[in-house]
C-alpha positions in Angstrom: -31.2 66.2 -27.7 -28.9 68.7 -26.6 -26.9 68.4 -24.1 -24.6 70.6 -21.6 -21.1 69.8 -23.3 -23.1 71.1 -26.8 -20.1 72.7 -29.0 -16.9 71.2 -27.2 -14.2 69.0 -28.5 -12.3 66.1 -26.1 -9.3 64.6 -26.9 -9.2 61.5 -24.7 -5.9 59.7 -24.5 -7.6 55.9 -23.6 -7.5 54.0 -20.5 -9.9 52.2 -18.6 -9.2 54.1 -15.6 -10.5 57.8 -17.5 -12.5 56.4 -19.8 -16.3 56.8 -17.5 -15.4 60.9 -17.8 -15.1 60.7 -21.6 -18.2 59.0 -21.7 -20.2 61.5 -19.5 -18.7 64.5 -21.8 -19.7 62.6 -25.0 -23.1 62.0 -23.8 -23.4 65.2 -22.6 -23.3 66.4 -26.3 -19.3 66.5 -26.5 -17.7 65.8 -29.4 -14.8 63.0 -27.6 -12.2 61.9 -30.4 -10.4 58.8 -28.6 -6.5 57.8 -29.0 -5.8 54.6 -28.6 -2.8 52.4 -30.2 -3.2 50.6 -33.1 -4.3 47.4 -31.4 -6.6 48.6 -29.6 -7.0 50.6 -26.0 -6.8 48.2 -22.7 -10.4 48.9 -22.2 -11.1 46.4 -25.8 -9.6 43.2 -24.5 -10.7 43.2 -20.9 -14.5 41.3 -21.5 -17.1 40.0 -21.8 -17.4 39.6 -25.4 -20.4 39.3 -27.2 -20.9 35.7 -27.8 -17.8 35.2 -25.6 -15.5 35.7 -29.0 -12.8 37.7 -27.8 -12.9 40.8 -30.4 -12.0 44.6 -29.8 -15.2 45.5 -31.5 -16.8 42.7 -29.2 -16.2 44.0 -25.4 -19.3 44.7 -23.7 -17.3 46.5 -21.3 -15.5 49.0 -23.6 -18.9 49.3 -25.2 -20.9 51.3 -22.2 -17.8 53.4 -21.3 -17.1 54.9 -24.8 -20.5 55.5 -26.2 -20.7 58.0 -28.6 -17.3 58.7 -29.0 -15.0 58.2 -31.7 -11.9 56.1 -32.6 -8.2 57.2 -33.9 -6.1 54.3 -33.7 -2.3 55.7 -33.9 0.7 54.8 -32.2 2.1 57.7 -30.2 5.9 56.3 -30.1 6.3 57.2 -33.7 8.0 60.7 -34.6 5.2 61.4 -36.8 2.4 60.9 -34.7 3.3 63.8 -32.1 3.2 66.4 -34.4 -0.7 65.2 -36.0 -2.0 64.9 -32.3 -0.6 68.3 -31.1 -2.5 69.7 -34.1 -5.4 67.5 -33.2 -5.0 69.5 -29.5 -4.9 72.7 -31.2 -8.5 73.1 -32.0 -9.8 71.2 -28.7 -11.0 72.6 -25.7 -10.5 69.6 -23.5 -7.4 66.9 -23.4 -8.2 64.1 -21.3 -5.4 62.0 -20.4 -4.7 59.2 -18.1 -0.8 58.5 -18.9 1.5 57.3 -15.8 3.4 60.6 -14.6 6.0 62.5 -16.9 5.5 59.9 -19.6 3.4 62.3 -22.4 6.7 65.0 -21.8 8.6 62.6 -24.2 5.5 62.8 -26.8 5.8 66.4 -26.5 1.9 65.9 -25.4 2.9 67.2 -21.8 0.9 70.9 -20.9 3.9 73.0 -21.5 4.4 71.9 -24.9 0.8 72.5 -25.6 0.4 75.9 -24.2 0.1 77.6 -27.8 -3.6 76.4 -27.4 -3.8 79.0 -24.8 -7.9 77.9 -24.1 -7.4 73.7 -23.6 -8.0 72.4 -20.2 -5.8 69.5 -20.2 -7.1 67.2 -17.3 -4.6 64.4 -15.9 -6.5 61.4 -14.1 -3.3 59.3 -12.1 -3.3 56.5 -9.5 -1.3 59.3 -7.3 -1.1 62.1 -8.7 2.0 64.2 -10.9 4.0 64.5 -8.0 4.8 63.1 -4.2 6.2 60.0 -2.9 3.8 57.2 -4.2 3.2 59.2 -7.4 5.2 56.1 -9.7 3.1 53.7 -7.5 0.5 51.5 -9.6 -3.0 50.4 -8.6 -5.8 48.6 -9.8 -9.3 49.8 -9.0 -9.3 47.0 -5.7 -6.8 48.3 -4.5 -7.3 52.0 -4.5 -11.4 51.0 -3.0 -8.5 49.1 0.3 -6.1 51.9 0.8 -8.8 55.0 0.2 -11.0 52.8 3.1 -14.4 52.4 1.4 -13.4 48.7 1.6 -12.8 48.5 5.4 -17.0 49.7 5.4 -18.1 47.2 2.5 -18.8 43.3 2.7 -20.4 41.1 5.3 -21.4 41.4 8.7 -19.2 38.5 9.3 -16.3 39.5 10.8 -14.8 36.6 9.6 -15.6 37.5 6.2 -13.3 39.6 3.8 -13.9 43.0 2.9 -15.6 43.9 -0.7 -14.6 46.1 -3.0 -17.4 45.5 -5.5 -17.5 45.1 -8.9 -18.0 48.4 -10.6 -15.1 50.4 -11.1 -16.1 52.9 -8.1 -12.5 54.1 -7.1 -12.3 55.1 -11.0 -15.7 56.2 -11.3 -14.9 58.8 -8.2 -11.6 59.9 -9.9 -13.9 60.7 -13.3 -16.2 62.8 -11.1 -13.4 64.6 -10.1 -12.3 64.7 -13.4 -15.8 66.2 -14.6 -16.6 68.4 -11.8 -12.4 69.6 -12.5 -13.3 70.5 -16.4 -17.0 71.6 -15.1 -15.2 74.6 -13.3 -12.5 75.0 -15.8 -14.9 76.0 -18.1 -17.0 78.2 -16.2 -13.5 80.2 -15.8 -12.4 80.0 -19.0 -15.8 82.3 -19.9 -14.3 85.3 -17.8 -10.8 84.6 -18.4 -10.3 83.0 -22.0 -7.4 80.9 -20.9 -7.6 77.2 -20.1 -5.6 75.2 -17.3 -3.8 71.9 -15.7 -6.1 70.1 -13.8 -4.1 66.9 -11.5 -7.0 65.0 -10.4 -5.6 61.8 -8.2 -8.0 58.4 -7.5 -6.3 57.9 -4.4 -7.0 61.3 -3.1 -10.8 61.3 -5.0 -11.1 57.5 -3.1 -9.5 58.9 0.7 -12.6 62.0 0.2 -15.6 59.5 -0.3 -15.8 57.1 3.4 -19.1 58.4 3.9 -19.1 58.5 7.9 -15.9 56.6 9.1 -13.5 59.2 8.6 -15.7 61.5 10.6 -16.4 58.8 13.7 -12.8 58.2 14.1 -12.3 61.5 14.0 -14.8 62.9 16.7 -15.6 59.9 18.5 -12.8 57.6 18.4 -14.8 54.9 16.7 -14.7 52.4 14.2 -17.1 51.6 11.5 -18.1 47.9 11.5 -19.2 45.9 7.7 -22.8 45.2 7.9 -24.7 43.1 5.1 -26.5 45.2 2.8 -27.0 48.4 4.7 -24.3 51.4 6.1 -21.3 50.6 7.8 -21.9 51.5 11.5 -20.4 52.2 14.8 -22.7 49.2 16.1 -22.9 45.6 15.5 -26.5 45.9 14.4 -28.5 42.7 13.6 -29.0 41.5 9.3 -31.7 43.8 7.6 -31.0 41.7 4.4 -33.5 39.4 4.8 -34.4 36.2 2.7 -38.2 36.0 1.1 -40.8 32.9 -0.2 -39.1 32.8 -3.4 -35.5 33.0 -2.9 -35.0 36.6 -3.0 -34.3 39.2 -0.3 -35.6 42.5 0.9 -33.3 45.2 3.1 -35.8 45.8 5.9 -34.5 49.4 6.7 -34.9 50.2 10.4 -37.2 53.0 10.7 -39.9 54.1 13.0 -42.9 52.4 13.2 -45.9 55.1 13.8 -49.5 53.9 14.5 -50.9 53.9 11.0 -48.0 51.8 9.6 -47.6 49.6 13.1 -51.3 48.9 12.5 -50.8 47.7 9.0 -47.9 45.9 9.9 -49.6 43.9 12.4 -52.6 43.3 10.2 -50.6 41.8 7.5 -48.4 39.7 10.0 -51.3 38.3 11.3 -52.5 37.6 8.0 -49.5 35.2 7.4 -49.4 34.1 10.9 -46.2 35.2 11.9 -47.2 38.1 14.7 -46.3 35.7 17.6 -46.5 38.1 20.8 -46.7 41.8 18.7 -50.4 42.1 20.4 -48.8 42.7 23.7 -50.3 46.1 24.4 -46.9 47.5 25.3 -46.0 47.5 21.7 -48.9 49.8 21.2 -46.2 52.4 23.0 -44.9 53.9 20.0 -41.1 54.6 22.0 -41.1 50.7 22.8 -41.5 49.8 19.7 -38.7 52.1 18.9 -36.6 51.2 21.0 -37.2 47.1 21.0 -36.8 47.3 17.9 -33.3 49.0 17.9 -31.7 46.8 20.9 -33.8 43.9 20.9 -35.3 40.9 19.1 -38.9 40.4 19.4 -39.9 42.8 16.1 -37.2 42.0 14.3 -37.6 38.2 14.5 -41.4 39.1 13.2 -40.0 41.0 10.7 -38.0 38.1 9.2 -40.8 35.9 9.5 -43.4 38.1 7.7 -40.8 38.3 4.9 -40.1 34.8 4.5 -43.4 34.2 4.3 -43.6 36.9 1.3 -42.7 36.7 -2.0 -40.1 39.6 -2.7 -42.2 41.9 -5.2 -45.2 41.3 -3.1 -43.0 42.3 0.2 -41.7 45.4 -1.4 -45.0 46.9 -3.2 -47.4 46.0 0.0 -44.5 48.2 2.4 -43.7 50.5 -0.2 -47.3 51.2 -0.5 -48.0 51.8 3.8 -45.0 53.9 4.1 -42.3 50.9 4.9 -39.0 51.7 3.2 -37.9 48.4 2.6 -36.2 47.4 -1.1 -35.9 44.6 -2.9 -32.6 43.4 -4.0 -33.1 42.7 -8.1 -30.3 40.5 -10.5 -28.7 43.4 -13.0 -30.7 41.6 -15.6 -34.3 42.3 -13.8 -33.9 45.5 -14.1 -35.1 45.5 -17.6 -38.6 44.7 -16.9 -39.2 47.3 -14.0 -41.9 49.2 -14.3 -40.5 51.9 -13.1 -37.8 52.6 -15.0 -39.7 51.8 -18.0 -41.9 54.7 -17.0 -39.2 56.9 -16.5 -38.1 55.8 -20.0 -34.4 55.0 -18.8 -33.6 52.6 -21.5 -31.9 53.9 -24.8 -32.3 51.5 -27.6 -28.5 51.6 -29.2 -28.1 50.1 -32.7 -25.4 47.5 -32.6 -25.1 46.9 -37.0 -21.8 44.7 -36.5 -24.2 41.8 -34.6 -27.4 43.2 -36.1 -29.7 44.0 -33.3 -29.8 46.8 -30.6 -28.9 47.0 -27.3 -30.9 48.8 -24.4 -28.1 51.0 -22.7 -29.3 52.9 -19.3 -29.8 56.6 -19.8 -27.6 58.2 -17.9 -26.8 59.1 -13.9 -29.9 61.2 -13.6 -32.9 62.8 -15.9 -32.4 66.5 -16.1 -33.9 67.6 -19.8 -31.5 70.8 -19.2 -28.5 68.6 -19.0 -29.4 66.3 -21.6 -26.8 63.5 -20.8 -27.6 60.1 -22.5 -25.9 57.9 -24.8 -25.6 59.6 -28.4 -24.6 56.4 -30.2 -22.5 53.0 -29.8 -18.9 52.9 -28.9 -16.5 53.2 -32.2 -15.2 50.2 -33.8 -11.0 49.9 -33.7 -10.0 52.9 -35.6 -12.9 53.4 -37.4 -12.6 57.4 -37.5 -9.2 57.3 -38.3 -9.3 58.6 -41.8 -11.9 61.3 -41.6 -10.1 62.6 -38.3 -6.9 62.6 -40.3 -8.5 63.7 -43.5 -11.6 66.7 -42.1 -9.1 67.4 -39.0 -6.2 67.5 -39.9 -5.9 68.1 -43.4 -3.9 64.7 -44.6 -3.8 63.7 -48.5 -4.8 60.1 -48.8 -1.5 59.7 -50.4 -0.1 61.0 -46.7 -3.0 58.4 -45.0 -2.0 55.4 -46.7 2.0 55.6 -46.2 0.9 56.4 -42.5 -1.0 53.3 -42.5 1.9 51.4 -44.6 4.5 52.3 -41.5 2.2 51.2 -38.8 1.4 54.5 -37.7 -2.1 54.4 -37.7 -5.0 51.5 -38.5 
């Protein structure tokens, strides 16, 4: 398939924190040549392992971010190795790195010294930034998700509950949107103008952009957002939507109004379950009390729980999903798998694993746009697996040259 990164070359110096913007370039069509030292990047030894056998050719987790992309293990202290990777930057259009402030300037990998490749886009992705007070500060991905604010808006309704960051690498994943969206536009000016640039992209400032609305009610209301179980943050203290079903599942019962045709339905299924208690009232014929009870009061809502606890989950979501109630059904990770609808879509890539002999079924990408043509090209590289054809095709090294490299510890 092509894809819209067709024809470019990435350098990617590895890190967990940049490595979710390699991965959308490579499966964009990129070539993305990875750096990492000789025992492996960060992103190897963090788990799960296949079998739970801690391995750098093992991590599930490095596996999904670095599909596609390929592997030269070589350690960037030496004296020799800054020379090979500044001729490696010489024929790439994009340098990727995610290296604490002022630390590559040593390597001579810092943009200044690598200005005689007058096209790369060199892209820095930091904690804070290249400059400022907090720019030598250090962060996990928790912590940038509690001082951006998305965490103040995520977690329970329980006020007595902590916040939640969530498990996903979010505060990184917004920085590598930045990231992408930074080289996007890079490139669309280096068309007209033939030179590349310096992009600074910081998480903290990438995190401090994405609050959704609570930046914007303090701001012109004076208010705070409130955590609220599976649904927005709000100004409110709203009642739980996430409610439980027959089988030990639960639905988000998004608020929404009620019109006749769906209010009739409604009514005809609570009553086939027996749960419509005092919903015949003709007042909640009025469409605006219905509306309205339901927003401040009890009485539909309580019906509401009951009709789903007396439904099993995929029988709750189909029957509303199929009378115009936007209710969802939370799955396991693992369900996913066997929906139909992303089966349909055909959203699962079959990737061939040889090193445990069987494939796994990797998601397809963000979104399905054939013009774009962003999936997974192939399965993350072993430990240095492209070391010698980089250093052979690339850059021109003897095997004689390879093997004293490899001798010294240079590279693996």
């Amino acid at each position: 398939m092509a894809g819209v990164y067709d024809g470019l070359t990435v350098v990617e110096l590895a890190d967990r924190r940049n490595q979710w913007a390699g991965k959308m370039l490579s499966d964009g069509g990129a070539r993305v040549i990875q750096i990492e030292p000789v025992a492996g990047s960060p992103g190897r030894w963090c788990g799960p392992f296949v079998d739970d056998e801690p391995d750098p050719d093992r991590c599930i987790d490095y596996w999904w971010y670095n599909t596609g992309k390929e592997s030269l293990a070589i350690d960037i202290s030496r004296p020799v190795s800054g020379p090979l990777i500044r001729d490696l930057l010489s024929q790439a259009d994009v340098f990727l790195d995610s290296a604490l402030p002022g630390t590559l300037t040593e390597f001579g990998l810092d943009y200044p010294s690598l200005k005689s490749n007058k096209a790369l886009i060199h892209v820095s992705l930091t904690d804070f930034g290249q400059d400022g007070p907090w720019r030598d500060y250090a962060m996990n991905d928790h912590a940038h998700l509690a001082l951006g604010g998305q965490m103040s808006s995520s977690g329970y309704s329980d006020p007595k509950e902590t916040p939640i960051g969530g498990q996903g690498r979010h505060a990184w994943h917004m920085g590598c949107a930045f990231v992408l969206h930074g080289i996007t536009v890079a490139l669309f000016d280096r068309e007209s103008s033939g030179a590349g640039q310096y992009v600074d992209v910081s998480i903290h400032d990438a995190c401090a952009l994405g609050t959704e609305a609570a930046v914007p009610q303090w701001m012109y209301y004076g208010s705070t957002m409130y955590r609220h179980t599976g649904m927005h943050a709000n100004p409110k203290r709203l009642p739980p939507l996430q409610l439980p079903t027959a089988d030990g599942k639960y639905i988000i019962a998004v608020m929404q109004n009620f019109g006749t045709r769906v209010w009739n339905y409604l009514l005809a299924w609570m009553d086939e379950k027996g749960v419509s208690g005092e919903l015949h009232d003709p007042i909640f014929q009025d469409e605006a009390y219905r509306m309205s009870e339901y927003r401040t009061g009890s009485v539909i809502r309580d019906a509401v729980a009951r009709l789903i606890a007396a439904s099993d989950g995929e029988e709750c979501f189909h029957r509303a999903q199929e009378n115009g109630i936007s209710w969802g059904l939370v799955h396991a990770a693992e369900e996913n798998y066997d929906v139909a609808h992303y089966q349909q879509r055909d959203y699962w890539r079959e990737i061939e694993h040889p090193e445990i002999g069987r494939a796994i079924p990797y998601p397809r990408g963000p979104f399905d746009c054939d013009a774009l043509g962003i999936e997974p090209r192939g399965r993350a590289p072993q430990l240095g697996e492209n070391t010698d054809s980089i250093l052979t095709q690339d850059l021109g090294l003897s095997a004689e040259s390879i093997s004293a490299l490899r001798d010294s510890g240079a590279v693996r």
